[in-house]
Each structure stands twice: as structure tokens, then as C-alpha cells.
C-alpha positions in Angstrom: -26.5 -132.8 -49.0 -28.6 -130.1 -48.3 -31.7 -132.5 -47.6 -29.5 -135.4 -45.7 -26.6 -134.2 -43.7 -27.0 -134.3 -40.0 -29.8 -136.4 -39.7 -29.1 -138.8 -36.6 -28.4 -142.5 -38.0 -31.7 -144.6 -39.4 -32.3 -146.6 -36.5 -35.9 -148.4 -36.3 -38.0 -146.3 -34.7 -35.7 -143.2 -34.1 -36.5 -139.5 -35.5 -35.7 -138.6 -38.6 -34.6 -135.3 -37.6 -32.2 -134.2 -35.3 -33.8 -133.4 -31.7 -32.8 -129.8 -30.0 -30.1 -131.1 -27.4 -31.0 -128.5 -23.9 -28.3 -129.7 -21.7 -26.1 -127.6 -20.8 -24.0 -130.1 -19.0 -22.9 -134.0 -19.6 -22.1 -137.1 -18.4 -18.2 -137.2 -18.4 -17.0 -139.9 -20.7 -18.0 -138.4 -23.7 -17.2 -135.9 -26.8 -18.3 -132.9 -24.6 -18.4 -132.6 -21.5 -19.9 -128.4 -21.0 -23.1 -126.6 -23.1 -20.3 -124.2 -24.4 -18.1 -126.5 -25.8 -20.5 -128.8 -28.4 -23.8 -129.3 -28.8 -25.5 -132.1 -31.0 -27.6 -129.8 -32.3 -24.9 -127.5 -33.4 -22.9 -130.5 -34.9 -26.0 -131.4 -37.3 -26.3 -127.8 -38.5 -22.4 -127.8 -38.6 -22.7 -131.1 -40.7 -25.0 -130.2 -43.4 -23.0 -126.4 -43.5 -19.8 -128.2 -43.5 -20.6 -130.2 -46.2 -21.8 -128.2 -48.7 -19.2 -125.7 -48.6 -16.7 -129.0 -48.5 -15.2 -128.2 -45.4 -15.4 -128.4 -41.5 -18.2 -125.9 -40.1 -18.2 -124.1 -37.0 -21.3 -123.0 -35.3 -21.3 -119.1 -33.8 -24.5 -117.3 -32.2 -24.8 -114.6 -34.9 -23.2 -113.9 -38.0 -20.9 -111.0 -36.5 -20.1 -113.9 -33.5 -18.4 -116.0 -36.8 -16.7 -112.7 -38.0 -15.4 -111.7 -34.9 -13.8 -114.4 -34.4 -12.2 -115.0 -37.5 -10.8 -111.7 -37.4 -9.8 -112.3 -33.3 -7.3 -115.7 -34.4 -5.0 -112.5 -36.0 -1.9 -111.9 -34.3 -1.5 -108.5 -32.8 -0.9 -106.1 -34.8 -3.0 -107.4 -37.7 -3.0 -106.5 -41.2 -6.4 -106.5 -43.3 -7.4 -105.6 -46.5 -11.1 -105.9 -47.0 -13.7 -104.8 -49.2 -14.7 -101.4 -49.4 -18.5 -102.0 -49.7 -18.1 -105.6 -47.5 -21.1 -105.8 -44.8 -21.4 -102.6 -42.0 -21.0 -104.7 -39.5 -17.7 -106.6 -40.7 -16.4 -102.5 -41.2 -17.3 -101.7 -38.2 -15.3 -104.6 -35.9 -12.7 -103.5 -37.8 -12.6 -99.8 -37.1 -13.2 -100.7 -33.1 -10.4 -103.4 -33.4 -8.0 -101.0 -35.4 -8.6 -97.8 -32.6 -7.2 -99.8 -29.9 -4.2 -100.5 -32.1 -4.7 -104.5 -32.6 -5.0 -104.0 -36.0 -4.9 -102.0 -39.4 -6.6 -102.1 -42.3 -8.1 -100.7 -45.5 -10.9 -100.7 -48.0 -10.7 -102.0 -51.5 -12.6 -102.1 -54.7 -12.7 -106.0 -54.9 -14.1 -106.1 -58.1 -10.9 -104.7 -59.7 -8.3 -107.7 -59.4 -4.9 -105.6 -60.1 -6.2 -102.9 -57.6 -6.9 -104.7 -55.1 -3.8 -107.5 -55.4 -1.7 -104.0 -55.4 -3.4 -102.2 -52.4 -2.7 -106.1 -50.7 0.9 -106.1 -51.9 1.5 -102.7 -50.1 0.0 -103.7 -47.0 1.0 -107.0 -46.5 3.7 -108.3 -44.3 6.1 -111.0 -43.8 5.2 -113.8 -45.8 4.6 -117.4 -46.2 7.4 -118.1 -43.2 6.2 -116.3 -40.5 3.3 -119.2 -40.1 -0.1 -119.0 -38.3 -3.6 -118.2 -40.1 -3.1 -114.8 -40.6 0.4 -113.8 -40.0 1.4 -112.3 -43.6 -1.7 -110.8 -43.6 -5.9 -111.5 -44.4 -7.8 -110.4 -47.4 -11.3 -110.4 -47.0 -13.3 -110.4 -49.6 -17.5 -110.5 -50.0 -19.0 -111.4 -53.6 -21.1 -110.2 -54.3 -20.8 -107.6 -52.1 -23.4 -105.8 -49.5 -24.8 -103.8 -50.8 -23.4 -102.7 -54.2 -23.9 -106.3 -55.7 -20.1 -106.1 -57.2 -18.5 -109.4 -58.3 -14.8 -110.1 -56.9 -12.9 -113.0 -58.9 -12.0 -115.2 -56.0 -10.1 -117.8 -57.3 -7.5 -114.5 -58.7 -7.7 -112.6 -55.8 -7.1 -115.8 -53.9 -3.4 -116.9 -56.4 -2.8 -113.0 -55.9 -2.8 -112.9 -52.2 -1.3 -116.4 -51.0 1.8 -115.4 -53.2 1.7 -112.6 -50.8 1.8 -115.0 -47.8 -1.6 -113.7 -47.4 -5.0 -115.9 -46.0 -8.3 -115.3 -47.9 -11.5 -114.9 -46.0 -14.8 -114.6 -48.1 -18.1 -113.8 -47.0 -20.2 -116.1 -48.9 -24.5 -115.1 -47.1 -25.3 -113.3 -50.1 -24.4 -116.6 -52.3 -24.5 -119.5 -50.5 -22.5 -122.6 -51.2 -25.7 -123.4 -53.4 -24.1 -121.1 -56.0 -20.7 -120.7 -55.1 -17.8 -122.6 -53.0 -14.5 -120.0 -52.1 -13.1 -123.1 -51.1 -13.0 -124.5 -54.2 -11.8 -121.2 -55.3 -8.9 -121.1 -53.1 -10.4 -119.5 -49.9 -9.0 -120.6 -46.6 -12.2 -119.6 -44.9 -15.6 -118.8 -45.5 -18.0 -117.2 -43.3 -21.9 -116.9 -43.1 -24.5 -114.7 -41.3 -27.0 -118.1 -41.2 -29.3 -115.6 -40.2 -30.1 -115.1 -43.7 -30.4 -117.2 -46.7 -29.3 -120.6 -44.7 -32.1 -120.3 -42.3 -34.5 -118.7 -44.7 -37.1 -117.8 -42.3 -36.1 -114.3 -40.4 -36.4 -116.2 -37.1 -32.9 -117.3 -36.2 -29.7 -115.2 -35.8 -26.5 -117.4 -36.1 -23.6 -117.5 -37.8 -21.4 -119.7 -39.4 -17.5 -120.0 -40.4 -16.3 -123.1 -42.8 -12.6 -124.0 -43.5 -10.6 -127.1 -44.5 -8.0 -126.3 -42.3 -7.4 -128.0 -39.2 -5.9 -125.8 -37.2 -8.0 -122.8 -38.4 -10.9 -124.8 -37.3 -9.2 -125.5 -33.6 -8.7 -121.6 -33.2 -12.3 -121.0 -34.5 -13.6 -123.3 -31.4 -11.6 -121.9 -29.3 -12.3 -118.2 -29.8 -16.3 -119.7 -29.1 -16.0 -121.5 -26.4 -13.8 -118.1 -24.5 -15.5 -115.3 -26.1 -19.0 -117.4 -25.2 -20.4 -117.0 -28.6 -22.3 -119.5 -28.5 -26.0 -120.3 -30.7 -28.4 -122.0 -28.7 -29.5 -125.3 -29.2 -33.0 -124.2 -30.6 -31.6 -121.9 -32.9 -29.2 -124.3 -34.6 -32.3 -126.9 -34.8 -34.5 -123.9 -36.5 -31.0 -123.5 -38.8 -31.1 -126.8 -40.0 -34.9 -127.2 -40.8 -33.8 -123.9 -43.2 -30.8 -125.6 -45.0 -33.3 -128.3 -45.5 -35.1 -126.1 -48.1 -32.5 -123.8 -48.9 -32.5 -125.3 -52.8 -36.6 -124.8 -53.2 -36.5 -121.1 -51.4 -33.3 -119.7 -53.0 -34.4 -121.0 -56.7 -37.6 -119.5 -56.4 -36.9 -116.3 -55.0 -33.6 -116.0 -57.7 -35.7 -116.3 -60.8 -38.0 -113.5 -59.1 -35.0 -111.4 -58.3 -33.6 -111.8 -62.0 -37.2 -111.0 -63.5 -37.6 -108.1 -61.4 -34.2 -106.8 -62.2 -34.9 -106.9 -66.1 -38.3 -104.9 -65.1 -37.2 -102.8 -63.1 -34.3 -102.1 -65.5 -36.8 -100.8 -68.3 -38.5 -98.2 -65.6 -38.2 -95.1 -66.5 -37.9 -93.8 -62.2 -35.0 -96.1 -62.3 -31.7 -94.9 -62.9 -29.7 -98.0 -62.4 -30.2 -101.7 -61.4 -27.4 -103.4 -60.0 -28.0 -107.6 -60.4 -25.0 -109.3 -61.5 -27.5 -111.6 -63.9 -27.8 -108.5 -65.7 -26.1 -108.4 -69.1 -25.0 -105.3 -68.5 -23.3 -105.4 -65.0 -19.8 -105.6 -64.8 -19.6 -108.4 -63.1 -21.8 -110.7 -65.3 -19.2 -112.5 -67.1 -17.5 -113.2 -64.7 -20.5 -114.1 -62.6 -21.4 -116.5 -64.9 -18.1 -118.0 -64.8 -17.8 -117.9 -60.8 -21.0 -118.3 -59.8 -24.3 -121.5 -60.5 -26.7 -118.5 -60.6 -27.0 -114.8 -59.5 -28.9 -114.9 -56.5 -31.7 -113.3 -54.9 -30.3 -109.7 -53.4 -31.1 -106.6 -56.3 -29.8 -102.8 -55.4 -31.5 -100.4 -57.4 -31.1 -96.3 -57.4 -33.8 -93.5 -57.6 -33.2 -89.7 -57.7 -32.4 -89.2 -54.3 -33.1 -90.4 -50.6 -36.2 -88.7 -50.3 -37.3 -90.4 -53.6 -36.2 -93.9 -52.2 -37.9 -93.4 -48.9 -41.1 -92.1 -50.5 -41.1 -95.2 -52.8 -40.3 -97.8 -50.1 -43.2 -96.1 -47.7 -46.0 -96.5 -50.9 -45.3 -100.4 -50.7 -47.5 -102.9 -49.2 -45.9 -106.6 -50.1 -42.4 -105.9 -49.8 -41.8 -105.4 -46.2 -39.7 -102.5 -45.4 -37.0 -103.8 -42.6 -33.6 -104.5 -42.6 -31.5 -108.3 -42.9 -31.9 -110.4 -46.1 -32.7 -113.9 -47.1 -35.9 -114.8 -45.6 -39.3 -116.4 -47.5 -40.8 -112.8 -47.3 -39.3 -109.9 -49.8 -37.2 -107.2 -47.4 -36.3 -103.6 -48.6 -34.6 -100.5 -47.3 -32.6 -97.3 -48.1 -29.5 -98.8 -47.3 -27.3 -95.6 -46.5 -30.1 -95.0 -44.0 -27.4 -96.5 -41.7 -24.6 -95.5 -39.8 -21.2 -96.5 -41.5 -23.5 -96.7 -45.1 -21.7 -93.1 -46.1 -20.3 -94.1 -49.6 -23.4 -96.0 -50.6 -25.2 -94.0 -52.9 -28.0 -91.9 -51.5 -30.7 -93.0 -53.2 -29.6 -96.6 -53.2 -32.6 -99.0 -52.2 -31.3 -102.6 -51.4 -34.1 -105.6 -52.1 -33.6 -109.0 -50.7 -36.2 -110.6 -52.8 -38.3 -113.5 -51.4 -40.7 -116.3 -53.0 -44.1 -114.6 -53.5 -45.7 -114.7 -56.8 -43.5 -112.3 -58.6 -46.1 -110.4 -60.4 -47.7 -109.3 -57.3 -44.3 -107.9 -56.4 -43.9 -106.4 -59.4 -47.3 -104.7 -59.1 -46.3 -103.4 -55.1 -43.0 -102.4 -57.2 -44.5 -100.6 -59.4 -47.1 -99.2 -57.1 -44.3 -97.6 -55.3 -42.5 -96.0 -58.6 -45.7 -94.7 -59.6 -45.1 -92.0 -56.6 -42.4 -90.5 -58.3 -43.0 -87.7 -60.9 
């Protein structure tokens, strides 16, 4: 699917790949009419997303775009409960959202079902009956999450909160629908930054939000088209050459990630490795059960921030910048960031990428070798 979806039909002597649509205007008659309401472009991307996470895709210009307006189709005042480690920048909407009273919400451990279903239970509102994506309240959920690599069961979470009368949202970059489908677990929508892993190649920002139902998918097109978050047609054609190879880049740069994990595991600068393909993370069963493989993102803690800065300044291979999910391996000291507070301190967050993984071990250990 992967490979396939999106391609324009196999007419003699037509392109085998979609062409990057530039209009922004078009002949009346037709599916769209205005550049901010469709695109072809954006409908091959949205084909290929669509159908590997088994559900209808919308196309947004970034991945906070396809969060925003996910959290915008709430009613007023909204109710969420959402990870407590989920993505800054999902944390952050919400605190600007919730200070002009359109909505409330808290932090959870997702990892820890009965927590979290409680937490949920408290906070959650009306029910089933009140109708409208949303209404009774939205549990969003990331796993694994960003940056602590924690594993959420989704298909529990998911029973837990729709007896609630609560909708389930799950951030699904740091996965992809290559190893997991919420959908299949229960989720009513999933969200992407396609930034990352999808386009593979640090050169796009988009975003991405996926749901099988209907009239989530009409609000979703309708909070683009009047909040103008739209991806540009060039964009959406450099996302879709990335899905094309999504399978060959993520395999590759997950069976570096899991060998790195187990080395860096054994080093004695290391105090602790957080991979969920680790037999020893807490989330590894379940993982296993969840997930078809443990993906490419490893968190891993030194003594301090000074210690993590001095390591991630002695590397040369591994390329010291923020984002995740591109060809090339990406590092940082994650609670270098605003909002970052209750990440550990000497927390160093890897978004390993395809290169030969003993020369990253090597810059790896390179970099350890500064500490004493």
C-alpha cells in the first residue's frame, strides 16, 4: 500500500507518479473548485496515509496544523485528558486553549491503564448522549510517548474511555501505521506530524489526521479549509515519495535503534536506556503484543545536563538538532526546551537513522568516552 496508493491510474503513456498540482484555482464543474479546499496532490498523499492506517486521511500543513484542529472540532468548554509526557507542542495548544477558558485538561501517566481510565472517569462529562466528536470528552493518548518512550495499551484505554462517552485520539509519528494501527485498536482518530517518519527526509513539514468516521472527517476539512492550514502542493508530493520507502527506511534504522539500545544498555556512563524492545522496559510485553516492532526513537540518561550536553557536543555522525524520523540519526537534550520541565535532566532523546550502525556506535561511544 505503502508502494501503490495514490499513483494516478495506468494509462499508456501517463506518469507513474502523481504530478505536484500548482493551481490554486479550477475550472468550475469539478471536485474542487479553490487551492484551499483540495488539491490532487494532497489526495494522493491522503490516499496512501489513508490507507494504511485503514481510514480516510486528511492532509494539514504541519503536524501541530493536524493537532490543532483535532482539538478545535471540541465544543466549548472542552474536556481533555492527555498524556503527561505527549509531544511539547500538543501540551502547549492546550495550555493556550485552556487560558482563554475553551477548554480544560490534565496530564496522565498513560502507561498505567487504571490511572489513567480513573483520572478520565473524574474528568469526563456527559456521556454517550450528548453526541458530537468530542462532547463527553477526548483522551489523547501518544505510544510510545515523546520523549519518555512509555507504552499506553490502546485498545484498553480505548474500551475504558468510550464507556465513558469519551473519543480517543492517539498520536501515532513515533510508530507509524507500519507498526501499529489505533484504529484497529479502537481509536476514533489518529494523528501524524508527517514531518517525521512518513516523509523520512527532514525536508517537508506537514501533518496528517486519519479517522473512519465520516463526520469527524467533514469537521477535519472544515477546520483546514477556515483556519487555512493548508500543505502545499510540493510538500505533499515530497510526502508521498517518503511513504514510498517508509518500509526500507524505518526497518533499517529500527534494527539500528534496537542494537544500539542493547549497547548502550551495557555502558557503564549510561544510567538507563529507555527502548520498549528492551526486555527490561515496562512496556515490552505489552509492546510486543501492541505493536509489529519497537521502532526507531531511543531516550537514554547520563549524570546530569551538563554530562548530556558535553556528550552530544563530542559527536560527529549523529547530528545534534531537534525533530525525528529522517534518513540521518538526530539527537538532543530534550529538557533543553521550554515546557520539557519533568523530563529528566540528563535525558538525551535519539531519533536513530539508517547509517551503518557500527559507525554510530563508534560516534556513540566517542561521545561517552568524555565522561569520567
Amino acid at each position: 500500500m505503502a508502494v501503490h496508493l495514490g499513483r494516478p491510474p495506468g494509462v499508456p503513456g501517463a506518469g507513474v507518479n502523481p504530478g505536484v498540482e500548482l493551481s490554486s484555482t479550477f475550472h468550475q464543474g469539478g471536485p474542487v473548485a479553490y487551492g484551499r479546499d483540495g488539491n490532487p496532490t494532497w489526495a494522493a498523499l491522503e490516499a496512501a496515509v489513508g490507507g494504511l492506517e485503514g481510514g480516510t486521511a486528511v492532509a494539514f500543513s504541519s503536524g501541530l496544523a493536524a493537532i490543532a484542529a483535532v482539538l478545535e472540532t471540541l465544543p466549548v468548554p472542552g474536556r481533555v485528558v492527555v498524556a503527561g509526557d505527549a509531544y511539547a507542542g500538543t501540551r502547549r495548544f492546550l495550555a493556550d486553549v485552556a487560558q482563554r477558558g475553551r477548554l480544560a485538561w490534565r496530564g496522565a501517566d498513560v502507561a498505567d491503564t487504571s490511572a489513567t481510565l480513573e483520572l478520565a472517569e473524574s474528568f469526563a462529562g456527559g456521556g454517550p448522549e450528548w453526541g458530537g466528536f468530542g462532547a463527553g470528552g477526548l483522551l489523547w493518548l501518544e505510544s510510545p510517548t515523546n520523549p519518555l518512550l512509555a507504552v499506553a495499551d490502546i485498545a484498553a484505554l480505548a474500551e475504558g474511555a468510550h464507556r465513558l462517552g469519551m473519543d480517543v485520539v492517539v498520536d501515532n509519528t513515533f510508530a507509524t501505521p507500519l507498526l501499529q494501527t489505533p484504529l484497529d485498536l479502537g481509536a476514533d482518530v489518529v494523528v501524524h506530524s508527517a514531518t517525521k517518519f512518513l516523509s523520512g527526509h527532514s525536508d517537508v513539514l506537514m501533518g496528517i489526521a486519519v479517522s473512519r468516521r465520516p463526520e469527524v472527517v467533514d469537521a477535519l476539512v472544515d477546520r483546514r479549509s477556515l483556519h487555512g492550514a493548508v500543505p502545499g502542493p510540493l510538500e505533499a508530493w515530497l510526502a508521498v515519495r517518503g511513504v514510498r520507502t517508509l518500509a526500507v527506511r524505518l526497518n533499517q534504522a529500527q534494527a539500528n535503534a534496537g542494537e544500539l539500545a542493547r549497547r548502550l544498555a551495557g555502558h557503564r556512563r549510561v544510567a538507563k536506556v529507555r527502548y520498549p524492545g528492551l526486555p527490561d522496559h515496562p512496556g515490552h510485553h505489552l509492546a510486543r503484543r501492541q505493536m509489529r516492532g519497537f521502532g526507531a526513537m531511543v531516550a537514554f540518561e547520563v549524570d546530569g545536563p551538563e554530562a548530556a550536553d558535553a556528550v552530544i557536543g563530542r559527536l560527529e555522525l549523529a547530528t545534534a538538532a531537534t525533530s525525528l524520523g529522517g534518513v540521518e540519526t538526530l539527537i538532543e537534550r530534550r529538557a533543553r526546551w521550554p515546557h520539557e520541565e519533568a523530563t529528566p535532566p540528563g535525558l538525551v532523546r535519539m531519533s536513530v537513522g539508517i547509517e551503518d550502525v557500527d559507525d554510530l556506535w563508534a560516534d556513540l561511544e566517542a561521545g561517552l568516552g568524555i565522561l569520567q
